[in-house]
KETORTOR-465371 format. One line per 4 residues: their letters; for each residue x, z, y of C-alpha. Coordinates in steps of 0.25 Angstrom, whole numbers, always signed. Example, Ala and Ser with C-alpha at 12.3 -4.5 7.8 and 13.67 -1.06 7.14 Angstrom:
as	+49:+31:-18  +55:+29:-4
//
This chain:
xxxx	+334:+492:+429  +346:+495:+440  +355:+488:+441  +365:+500:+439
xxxx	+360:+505:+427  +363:+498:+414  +350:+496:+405  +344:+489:+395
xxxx	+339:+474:+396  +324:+475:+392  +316:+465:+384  +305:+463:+396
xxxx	+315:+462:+405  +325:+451:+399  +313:+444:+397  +308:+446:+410
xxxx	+320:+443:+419  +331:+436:+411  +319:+428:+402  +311:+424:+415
xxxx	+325:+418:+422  +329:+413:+410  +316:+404:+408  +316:+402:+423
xxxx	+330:+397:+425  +327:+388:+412  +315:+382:+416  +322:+378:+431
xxxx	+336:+373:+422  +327:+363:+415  +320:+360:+428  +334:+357:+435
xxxx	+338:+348:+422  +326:+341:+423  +328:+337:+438  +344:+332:+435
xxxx	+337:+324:+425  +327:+319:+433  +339:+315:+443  +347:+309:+433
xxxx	+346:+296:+424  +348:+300:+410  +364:+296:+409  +368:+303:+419
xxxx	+358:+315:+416  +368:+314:+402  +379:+318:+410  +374:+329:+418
xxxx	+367:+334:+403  +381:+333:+399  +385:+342:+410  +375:+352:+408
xxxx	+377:+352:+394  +392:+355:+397  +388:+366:+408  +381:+375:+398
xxxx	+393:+374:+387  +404:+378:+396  +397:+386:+407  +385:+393:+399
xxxx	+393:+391:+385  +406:+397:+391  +399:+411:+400  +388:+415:+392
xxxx	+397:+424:+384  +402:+429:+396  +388:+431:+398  +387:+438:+386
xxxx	+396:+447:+386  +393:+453:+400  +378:+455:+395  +383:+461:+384
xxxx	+394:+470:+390  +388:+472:+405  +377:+483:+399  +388:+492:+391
xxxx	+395:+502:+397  +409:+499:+405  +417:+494:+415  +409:+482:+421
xxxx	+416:+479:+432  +427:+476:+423  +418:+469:+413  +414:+460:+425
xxxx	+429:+458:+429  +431:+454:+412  +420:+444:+415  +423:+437:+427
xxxx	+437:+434:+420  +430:+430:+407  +423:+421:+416  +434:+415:+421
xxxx	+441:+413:+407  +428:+406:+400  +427:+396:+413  +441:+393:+410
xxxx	+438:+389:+395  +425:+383:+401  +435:+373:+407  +446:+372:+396
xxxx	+432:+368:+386  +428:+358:+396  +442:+353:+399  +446:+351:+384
xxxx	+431:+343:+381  +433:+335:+395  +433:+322:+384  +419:+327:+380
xxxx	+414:+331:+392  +419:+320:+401  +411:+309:+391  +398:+318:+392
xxxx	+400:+320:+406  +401:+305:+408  +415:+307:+415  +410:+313:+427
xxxx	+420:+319:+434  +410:+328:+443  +401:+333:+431  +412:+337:+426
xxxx	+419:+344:+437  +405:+351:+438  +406:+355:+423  +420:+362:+428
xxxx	+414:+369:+439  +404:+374:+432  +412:+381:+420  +418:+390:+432
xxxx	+403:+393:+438  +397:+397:+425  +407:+410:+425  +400:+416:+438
xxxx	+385:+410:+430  +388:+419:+418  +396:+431:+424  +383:+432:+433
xxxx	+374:+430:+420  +381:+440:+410  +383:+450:+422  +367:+451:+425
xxxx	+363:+451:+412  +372:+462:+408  +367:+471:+419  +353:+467:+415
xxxx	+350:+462:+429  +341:+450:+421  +332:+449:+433  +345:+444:+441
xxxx	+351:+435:+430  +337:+430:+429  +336:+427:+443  +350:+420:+445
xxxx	+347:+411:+431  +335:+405:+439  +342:+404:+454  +352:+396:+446
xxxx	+344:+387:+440  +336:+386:+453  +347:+382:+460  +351:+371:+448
xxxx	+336:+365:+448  +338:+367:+465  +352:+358:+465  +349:+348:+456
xxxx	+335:+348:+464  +345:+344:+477  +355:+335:+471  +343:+326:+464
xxxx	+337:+327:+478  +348:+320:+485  +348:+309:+473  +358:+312:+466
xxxx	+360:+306:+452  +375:+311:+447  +374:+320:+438  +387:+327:+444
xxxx	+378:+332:+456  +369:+338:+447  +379:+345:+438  +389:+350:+453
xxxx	+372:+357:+456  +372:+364:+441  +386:+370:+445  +382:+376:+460
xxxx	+369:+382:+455  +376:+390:+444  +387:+395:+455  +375:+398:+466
xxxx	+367:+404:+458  +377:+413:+450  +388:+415:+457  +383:+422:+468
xxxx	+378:+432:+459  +391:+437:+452  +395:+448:+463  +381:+455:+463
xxxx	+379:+456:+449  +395:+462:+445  +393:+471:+456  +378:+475:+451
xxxx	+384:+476:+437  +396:+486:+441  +385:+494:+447  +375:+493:+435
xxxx	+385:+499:+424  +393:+509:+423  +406:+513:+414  +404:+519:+401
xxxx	+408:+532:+402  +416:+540:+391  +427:+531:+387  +428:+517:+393
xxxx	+429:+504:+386  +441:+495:+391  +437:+487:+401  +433:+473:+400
xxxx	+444:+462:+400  +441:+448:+403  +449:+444:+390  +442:+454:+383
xxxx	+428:+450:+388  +433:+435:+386  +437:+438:+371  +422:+445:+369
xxxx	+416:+431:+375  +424:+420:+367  +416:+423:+353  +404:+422:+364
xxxx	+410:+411:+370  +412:+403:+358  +397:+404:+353  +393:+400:+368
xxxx	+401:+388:+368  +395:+383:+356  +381:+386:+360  +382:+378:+372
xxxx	+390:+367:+364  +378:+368:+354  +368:+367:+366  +374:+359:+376
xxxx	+385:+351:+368  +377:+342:+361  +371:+335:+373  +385:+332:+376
xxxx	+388:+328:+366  +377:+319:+365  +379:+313:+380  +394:+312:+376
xxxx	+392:+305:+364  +383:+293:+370  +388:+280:+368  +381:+272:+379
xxxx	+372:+271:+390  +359:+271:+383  +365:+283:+375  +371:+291:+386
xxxx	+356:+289:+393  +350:+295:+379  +359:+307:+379  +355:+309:+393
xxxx	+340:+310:+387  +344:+319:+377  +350:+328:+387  +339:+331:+394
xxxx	+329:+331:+384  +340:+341:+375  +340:+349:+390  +324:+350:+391
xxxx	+323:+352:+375  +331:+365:+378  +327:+370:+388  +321:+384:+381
xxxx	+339:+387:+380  +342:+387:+394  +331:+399:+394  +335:+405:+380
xxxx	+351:+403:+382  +352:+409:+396  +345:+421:+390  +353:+425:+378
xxxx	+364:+435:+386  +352:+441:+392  +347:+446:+376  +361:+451:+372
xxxx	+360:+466:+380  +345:+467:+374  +351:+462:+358  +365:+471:+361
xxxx	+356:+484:+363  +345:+482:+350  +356:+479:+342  +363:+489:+346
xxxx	+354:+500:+345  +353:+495:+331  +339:+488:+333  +345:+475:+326
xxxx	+331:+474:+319  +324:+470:+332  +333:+460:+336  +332:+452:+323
xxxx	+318:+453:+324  +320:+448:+337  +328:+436:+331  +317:+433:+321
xxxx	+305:+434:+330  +314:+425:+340  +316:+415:+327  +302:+415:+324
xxxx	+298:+411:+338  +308:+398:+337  +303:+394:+325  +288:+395:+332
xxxx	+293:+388:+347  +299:+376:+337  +287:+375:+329  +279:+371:+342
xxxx	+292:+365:+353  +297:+356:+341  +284:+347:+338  +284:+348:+354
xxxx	+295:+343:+359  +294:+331:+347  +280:+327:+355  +280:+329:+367
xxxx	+297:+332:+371  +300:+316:+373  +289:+316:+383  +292:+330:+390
xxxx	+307:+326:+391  +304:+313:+399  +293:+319:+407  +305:+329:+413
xxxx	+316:+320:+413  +310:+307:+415  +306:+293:+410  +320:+291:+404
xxxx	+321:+302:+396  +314:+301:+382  +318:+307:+370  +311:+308:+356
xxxx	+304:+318:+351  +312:+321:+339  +322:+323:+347  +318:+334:+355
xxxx	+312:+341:+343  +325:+341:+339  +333:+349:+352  +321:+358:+352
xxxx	+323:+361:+337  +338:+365:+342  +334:+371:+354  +326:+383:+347
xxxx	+337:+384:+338  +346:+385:+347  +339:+397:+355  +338:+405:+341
xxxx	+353:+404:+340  +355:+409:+355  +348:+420:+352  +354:+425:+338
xxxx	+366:+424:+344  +361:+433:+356  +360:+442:+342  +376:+442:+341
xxxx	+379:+443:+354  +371:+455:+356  +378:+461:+343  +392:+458:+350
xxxx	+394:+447:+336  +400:+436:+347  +407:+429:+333  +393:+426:+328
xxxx	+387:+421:+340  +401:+411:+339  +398:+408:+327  +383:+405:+327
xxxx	+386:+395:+339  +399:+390:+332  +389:+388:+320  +379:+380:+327
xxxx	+388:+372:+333  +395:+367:+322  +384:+364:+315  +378:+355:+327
xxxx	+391:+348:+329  +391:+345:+316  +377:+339:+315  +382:+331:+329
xxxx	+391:+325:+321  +381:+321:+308  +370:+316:+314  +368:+303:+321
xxxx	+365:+296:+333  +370:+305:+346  +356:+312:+352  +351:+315:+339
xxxx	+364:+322:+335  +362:+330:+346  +350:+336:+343  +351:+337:+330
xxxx	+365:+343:+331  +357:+354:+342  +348:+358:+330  +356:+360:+319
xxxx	+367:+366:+327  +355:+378:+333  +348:+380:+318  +362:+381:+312
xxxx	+368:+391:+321  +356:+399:+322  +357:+399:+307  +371:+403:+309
xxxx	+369:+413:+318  +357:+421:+310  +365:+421:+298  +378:+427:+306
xxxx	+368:+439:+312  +363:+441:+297  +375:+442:+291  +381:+451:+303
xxxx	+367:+460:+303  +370:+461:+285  +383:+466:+288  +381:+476:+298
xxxx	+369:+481:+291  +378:+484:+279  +389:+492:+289  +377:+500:+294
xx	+375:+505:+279  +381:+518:+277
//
């Protein structure tokens, strides 16, 4: 397809291009945190979880609805360049509460980040590079350039497995030299790219002819985010909170070193979301067009096949991970990480959980519902802080908090697109 010429995002292809750098970047991530865990004893391996955790809430939590957004808006019709412009100040403004998050949790942070001044310097830095990550992102998603966004998805994780590579080399054993690497790969390999892909995206659309929407604001794209970026944010607190909270809440030595453990195995456990997550913006210009073509009846068999095939995968990963995960987890990490096996039957339960609710909310997304993808992560949340909270002893909190939370927002999140597809059905009705 041209590059010049707006088109629709086919099946093969997003499979092909965006699926294969998805899966590829994934597999070399979990390579890469294999080898910071490999170079870390299980304390400090705690504190660079903590931060990794922490990176994912407030850098992928706080673009991907700017993300979005620009998948969503980039393929219709308008004045791009200034829906780029609207977009490179909506970055600015979501860095800014990025840093007004981390500054009123800094008690929080500070504790899981075992008062590291550095990590948390890091943490900063990398609330201000994230905006370049996910302008790049959403702009090549947007002009279905899925080869390229697959191809800079892989350099970037190359260049986080390559660094970590380097500093483990050179004995290092901070976790602070490992978290400054995570922040230079994500501004190698995405920054560089953001000129090309604005001026390929100018070129690739033109305006709508007739009479012309008003041209994109950054407020205005800001206020479209925030519903967006208030599901996102619990999503990533639902995901990446609870080792945080874990890790925070350890009392002692011996109890830090456990939620160290519990880290990587939660890490390794879910392993199939950094492929599944990265993909989701990548599925809202396919959704958006069935639905609106009026094909809603495909995409809920979609749903139901993609439901039925969790159910299968858990029926064969669950038994799995309760044999022979303890054994898998200490073969990648080492000696002096052994968890149960109950335990990771548990994050795995919640880990298939958790991608049936990414992709219902996709659902929303593509139905331009951003208050009911708010809700179904808000729902979720709740119901996992809550379960914290009840259940005893801190890693099994944890991970039964991760479950419940998943099930009951996707629960959530099905009932809201019944009830919204009822309704809708009765206002097509003459």
């Amino acid at each position: 397809m041209s590059d010049r010429a707006p088109g629709n995002v086919g099946a093969k292809r997003l499979v092909g291009a965006a699926g294969l750098g998805v899966l590829v970047s994934g597999l070399v991530v979990n390579v890469y945190l294999a080898v910071v865990a490999r170079a870390l004893p299980p304390a400090e391996y705690a504190t660079f979880g903590s931060f990794w955790a922490l990176a994912l809430v407030l850098g992928f939590g706080a673009f991907l609805p700017l993300e979005q957004e620009l998948a969503r808006r980039l393929p219709l019709p308008g004045d791009r360049r200034a829906l780029l412009r609207a977009a490179s100040g909506a970055a600015a403004v979501l860095a800014g509460i990025a840093l007004v998050v981390l500054a009123a949790a800094l008690p929080v942070v500070s504790r899981a980040l075992e008062d590291n001044v550095s990590v948390l310097i890091a943490l900063a830095a990398l609330c201000v590079v994230s905006g370049g990550q996910f302008l790049v992102r959403g702009t090549l998603i947007g002009t279905d350039r899925l080869v390229r966004h697959a191809a800079v998805m892989v350099l970037d994780a190359a260049l986080r497995l390559g660094l970590a590579i380097a500093v483990f080399v050179v004995g290092g054993q901070d976790a602070a030299a490992f978290c400054w690497a995570l922040v230079a790969a994500i501004a190698l390999a995405n920054v560089p790219q953001l000129t090309a892909a604005w001026r390929r995206a100018v070129a690739w659309g033109r305006p709508a002819v007739g009479r012309p929407d008003p041209a994109p604001t950054t407020r205005g794209l800001t206020r479209a985010a925030v519903p967006l970026l208030v599901g996102s944010a619990c999503a990533q607190l639902l995901l990446n909170g609870l080792p945080v909270l874990v890790v925070a809440q350890a009392a002692d030595g011996q109890e830090i070193a456990a939620a160290g453990v519990f880290v990587a195995a939660f890490t390794l456990a879910k392993a199939p979301l950094s492929m599944v997550v990265p993909l989701q913006s990548a599925v809202v210009p396919t959704l958006t067009r069935l639905i609106a073509q009026g094909r809603r009846r495909e995409v809920l068999v979609l749903l139901v096949k993609g439901a039925a095939v969790l159910v299968g995968v858990a029926a064969i990963a669950v038994p799995l991970a309760w044999w022979i995960g303890p054994a898998i987890v200490s073969l990648i990490f080492g000696d002096d990480y052994t968890i149960g096996g109950l335990d990771l039957a548990l994050i795995i339960c919640g880990v298939l959980a958790h991608i049936g609710l990414v992709v219902i909310t996709q659902v929303h997304v593509a139905r331009g519902r951003h208050v009911d993808v708010a809700l179904s992560w808000m729902a979720g949340l709740a119901a996992a802080g809550l379960t914290f909270w009840l259940v005893p002893g801190v890693i099994l909190s944890g991970e039964v908090a991760f479950l419940v939370g998943s099930v009951l927002g996707a629960a959530a999140s099905c009932s809201i697109l019944a009830v919204s597809r009822r309704r809708s059905t009765r206002e097509d009705k003459p």
